[in-house]
Backbone as ProteinMPNN parsed JSONL, in Angstrom:
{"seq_chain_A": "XXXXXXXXXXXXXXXXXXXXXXXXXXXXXXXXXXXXXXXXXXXXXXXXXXXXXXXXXXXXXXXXXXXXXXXXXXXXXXXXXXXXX", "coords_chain_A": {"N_chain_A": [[61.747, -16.355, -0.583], [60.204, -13.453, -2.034], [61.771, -10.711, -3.556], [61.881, -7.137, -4.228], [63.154, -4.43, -6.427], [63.426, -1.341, -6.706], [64.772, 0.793, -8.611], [67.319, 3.074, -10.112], [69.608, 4.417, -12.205], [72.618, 6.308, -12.255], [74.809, 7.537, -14.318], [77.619, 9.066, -14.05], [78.607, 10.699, -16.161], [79.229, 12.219, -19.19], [78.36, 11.011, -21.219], [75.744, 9.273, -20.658], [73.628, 7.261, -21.365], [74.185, 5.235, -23.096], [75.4, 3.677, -21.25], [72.959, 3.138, -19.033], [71.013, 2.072, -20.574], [72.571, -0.231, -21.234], [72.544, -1.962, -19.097], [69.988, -2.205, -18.459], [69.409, -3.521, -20.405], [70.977, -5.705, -19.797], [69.873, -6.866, -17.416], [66.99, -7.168, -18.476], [67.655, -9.657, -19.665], [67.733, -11.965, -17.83], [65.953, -14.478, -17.475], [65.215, -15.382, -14.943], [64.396, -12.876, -13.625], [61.889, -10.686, -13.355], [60.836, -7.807, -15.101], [60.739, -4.282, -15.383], [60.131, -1.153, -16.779], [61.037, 2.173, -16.812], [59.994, 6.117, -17.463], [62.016, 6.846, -15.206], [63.193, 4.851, -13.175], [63.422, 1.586, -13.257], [61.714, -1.393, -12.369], [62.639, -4.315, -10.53], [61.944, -8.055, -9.896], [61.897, -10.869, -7.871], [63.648, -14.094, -6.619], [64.624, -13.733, -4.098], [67.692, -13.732, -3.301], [68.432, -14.233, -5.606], [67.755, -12.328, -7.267], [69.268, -10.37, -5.707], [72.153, -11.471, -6.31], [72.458, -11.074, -8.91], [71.879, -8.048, -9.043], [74.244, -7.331, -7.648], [76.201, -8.308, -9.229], [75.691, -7.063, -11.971], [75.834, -3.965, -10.885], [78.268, -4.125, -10.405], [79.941, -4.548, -13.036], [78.939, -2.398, -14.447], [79.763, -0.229, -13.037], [82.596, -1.002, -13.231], [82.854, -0.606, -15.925], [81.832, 1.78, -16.963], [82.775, 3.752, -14.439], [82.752, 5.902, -12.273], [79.338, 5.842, -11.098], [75.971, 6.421, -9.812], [73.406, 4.483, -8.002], [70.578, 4.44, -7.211], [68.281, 2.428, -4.944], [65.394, 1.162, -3.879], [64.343, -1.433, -1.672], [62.142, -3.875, -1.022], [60.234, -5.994, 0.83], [58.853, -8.644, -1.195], [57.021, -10.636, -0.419], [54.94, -9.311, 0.857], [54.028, -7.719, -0.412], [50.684, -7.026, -2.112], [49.367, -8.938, -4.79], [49.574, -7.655, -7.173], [52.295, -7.199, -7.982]], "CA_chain_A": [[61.274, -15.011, -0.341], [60.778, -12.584, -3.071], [61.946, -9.348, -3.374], [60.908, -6.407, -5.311], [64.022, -3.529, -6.158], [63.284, -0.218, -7.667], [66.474, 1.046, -9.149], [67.552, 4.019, -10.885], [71.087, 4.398, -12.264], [72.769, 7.773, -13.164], [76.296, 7.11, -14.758], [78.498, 10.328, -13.74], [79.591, 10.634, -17.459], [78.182, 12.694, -20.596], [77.661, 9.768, -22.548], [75.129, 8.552, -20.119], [72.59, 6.663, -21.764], [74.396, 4.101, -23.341], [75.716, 2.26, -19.923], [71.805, 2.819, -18.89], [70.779, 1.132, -21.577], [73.399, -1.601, -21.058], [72.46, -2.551, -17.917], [68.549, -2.679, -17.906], [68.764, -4.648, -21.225], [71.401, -6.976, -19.217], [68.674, -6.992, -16.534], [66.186, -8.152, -18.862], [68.236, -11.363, -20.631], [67.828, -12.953, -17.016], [64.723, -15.49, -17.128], [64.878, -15.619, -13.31], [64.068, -11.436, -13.358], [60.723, -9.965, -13.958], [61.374, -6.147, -15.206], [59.405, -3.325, -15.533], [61.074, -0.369, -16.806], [59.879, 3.832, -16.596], [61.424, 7.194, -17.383], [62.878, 6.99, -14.391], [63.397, 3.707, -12.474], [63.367, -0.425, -13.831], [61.299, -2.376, -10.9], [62.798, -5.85, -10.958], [61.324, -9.077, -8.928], [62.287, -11.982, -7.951], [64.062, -15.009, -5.903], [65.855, -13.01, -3.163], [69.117, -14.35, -3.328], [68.609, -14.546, -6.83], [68.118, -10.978, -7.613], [70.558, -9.741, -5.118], [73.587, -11.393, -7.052], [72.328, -10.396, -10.266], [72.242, -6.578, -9.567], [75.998, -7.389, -7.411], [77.305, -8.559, -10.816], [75.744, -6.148, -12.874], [76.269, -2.851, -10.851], [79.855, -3.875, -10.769], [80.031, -4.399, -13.796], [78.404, -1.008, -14.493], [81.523, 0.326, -12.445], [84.05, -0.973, -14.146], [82.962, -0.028, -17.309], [81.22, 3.197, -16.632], [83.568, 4.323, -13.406], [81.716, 6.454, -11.573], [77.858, 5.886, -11.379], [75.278, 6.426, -8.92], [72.602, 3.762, -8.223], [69.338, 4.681, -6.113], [67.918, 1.641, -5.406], [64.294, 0.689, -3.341], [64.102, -2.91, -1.589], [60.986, -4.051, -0.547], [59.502, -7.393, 1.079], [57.404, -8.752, -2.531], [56.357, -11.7, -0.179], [53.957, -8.908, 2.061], [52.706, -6.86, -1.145], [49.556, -7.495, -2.703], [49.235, -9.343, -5.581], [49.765, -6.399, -8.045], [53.483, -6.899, -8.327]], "C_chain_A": [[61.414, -14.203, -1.619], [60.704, -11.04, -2.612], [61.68, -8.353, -4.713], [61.973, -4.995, -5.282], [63.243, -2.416, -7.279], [64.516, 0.596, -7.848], [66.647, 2.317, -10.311], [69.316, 4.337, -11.083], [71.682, 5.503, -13.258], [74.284, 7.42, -13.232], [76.934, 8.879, -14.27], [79.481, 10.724, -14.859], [78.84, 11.912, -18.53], [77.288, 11.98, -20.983], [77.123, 8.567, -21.547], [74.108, 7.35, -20.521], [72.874, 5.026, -22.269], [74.353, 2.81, -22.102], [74.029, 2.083, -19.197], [70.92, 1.609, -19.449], [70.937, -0.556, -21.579], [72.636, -2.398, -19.754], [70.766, -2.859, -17.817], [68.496, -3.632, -19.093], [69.76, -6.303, -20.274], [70.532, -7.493, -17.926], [67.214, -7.874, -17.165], [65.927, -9.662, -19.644], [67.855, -12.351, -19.509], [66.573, -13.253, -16.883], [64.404, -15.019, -15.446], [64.508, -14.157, -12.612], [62.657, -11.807, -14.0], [60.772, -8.253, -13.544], [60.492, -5.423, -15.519], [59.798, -1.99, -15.663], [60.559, 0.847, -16.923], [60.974, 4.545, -17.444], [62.726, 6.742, -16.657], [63.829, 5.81, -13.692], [62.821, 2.27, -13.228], [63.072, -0.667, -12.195], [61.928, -3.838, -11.586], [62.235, -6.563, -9.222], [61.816, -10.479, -8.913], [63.139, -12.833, -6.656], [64.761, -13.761, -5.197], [67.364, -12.701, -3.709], [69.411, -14.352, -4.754], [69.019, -13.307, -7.219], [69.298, -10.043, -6.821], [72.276, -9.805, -6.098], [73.49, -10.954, -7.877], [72.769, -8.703, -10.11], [73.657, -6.731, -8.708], [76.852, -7.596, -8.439], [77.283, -7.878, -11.632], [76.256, -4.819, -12.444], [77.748, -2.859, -10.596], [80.587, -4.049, -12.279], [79.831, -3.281, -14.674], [79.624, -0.29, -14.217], [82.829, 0.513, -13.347], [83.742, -0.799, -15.316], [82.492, 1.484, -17.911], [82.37, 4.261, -15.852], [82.616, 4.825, -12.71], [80.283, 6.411, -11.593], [77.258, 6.321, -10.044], [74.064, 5.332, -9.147], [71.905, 4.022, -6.926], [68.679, 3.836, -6.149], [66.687, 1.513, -3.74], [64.495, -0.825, -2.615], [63.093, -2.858, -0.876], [60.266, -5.807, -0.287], [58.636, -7.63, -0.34], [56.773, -9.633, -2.083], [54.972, -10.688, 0.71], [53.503, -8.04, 1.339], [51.653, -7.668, -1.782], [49.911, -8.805, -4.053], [49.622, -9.028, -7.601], [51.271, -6.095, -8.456], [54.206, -8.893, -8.943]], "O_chain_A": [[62.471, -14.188, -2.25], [60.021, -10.416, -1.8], [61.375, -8.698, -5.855], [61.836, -4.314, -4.266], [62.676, -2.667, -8.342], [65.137, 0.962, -6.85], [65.974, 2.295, -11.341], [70.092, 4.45, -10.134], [71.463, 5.666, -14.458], [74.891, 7.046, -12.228], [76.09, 9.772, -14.341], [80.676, 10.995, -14.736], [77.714, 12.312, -18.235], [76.066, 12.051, -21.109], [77.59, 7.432, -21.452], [73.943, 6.485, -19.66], [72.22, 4.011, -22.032], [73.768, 1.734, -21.977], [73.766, 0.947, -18.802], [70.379, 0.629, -18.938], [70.207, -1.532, -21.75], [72.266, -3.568, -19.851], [70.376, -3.761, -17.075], [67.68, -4.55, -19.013], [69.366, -7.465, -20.176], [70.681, -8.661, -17.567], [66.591, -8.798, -16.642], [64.983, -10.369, -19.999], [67.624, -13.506, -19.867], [65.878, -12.472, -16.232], [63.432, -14.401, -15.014], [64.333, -14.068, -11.397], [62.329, -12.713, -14.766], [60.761, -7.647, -12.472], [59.42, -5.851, -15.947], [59.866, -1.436, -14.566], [59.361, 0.775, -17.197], [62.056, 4.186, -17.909], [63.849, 6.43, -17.053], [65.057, 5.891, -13.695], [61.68, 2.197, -13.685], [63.732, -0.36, -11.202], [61.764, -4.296, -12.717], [62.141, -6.081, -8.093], [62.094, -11.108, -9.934], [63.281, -12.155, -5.639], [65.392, -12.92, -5.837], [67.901, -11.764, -4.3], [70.579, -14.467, -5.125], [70.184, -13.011, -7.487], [70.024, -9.198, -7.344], [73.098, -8.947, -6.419], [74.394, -10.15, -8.103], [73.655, -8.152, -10.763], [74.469, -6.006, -9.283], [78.002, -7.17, -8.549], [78.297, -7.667, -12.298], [77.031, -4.268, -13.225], [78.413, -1.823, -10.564], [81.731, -3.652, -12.499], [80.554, -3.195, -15.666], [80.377, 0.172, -15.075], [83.567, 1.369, -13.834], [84.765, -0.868, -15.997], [82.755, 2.06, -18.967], [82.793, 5.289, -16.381], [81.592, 4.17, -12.52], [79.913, 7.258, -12.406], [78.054, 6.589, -9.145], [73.665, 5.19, -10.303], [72.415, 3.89, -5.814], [68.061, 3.794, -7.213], [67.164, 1.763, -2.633], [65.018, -1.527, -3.48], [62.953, -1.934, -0.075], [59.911, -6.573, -1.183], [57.752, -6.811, -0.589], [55.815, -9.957, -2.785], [54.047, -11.351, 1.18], [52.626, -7.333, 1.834], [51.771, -8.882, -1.951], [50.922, -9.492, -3.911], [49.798, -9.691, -8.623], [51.585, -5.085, -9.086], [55.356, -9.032, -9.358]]}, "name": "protein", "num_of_chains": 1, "seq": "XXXXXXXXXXXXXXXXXXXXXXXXXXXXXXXXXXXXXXXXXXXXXXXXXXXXXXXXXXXXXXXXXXXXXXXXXXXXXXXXXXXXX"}
C-alpha cells in the first residue's frame, strides 16, 4: 500500500530553520522516499510501513534534538489517488 504524508514541522525554538532543514534533508537521503518540498509543507510517498518508520525515527529524533516541535502532518491513501502523485 502506498501512502502519501504532507508534513509541516514548526520547531518551538528561535533558531528554527536549522532543525527544519535537518530533517527534510534527512527525509530526502532515504531512496525508499519520494519528496517534494514547498514553503510550507514536504509531501513524502511511499511503502506504507516504510514511510511510517522513517518519519517515527526522524520526528523523534527531531525531539530530542530540537525539544519541543510541532509536526502537522496529512495521511492519505496514495493507492486511491490518481496518478499525479
Amino acid at each position: 500500500m502506498k501512502l502519501v504524508v504532507d508534513i509541516s514541522l514548526y520547531p518551538l525554538n528561535e533558531k528554527y530553520i536549522a532543525p527544519i532543514k535537518a530533517f527534510i534533508d534527512r527525509l530526502n537521503e532515504d531512496t525508499g522516499l519520494e519528496t517534494s518540498t514547498s514553503a510550507a509543507s514536504t509531501i513524502i510517498s511511499g511503502d506504507y510501513e516504510h514511510v511510517m518508520s522513517v518519519l517515527g525515527k526522524e520526528m523523534k529524533r527531531t525531539y530530542m534534538e530540537t525539544g519541543q516541535a510541532v509536526f502537522v502532518c496529512k495521511f492519505l491513501n496514495g493507492d486511491k489517488m490518481g496518478s499525479g502523485v
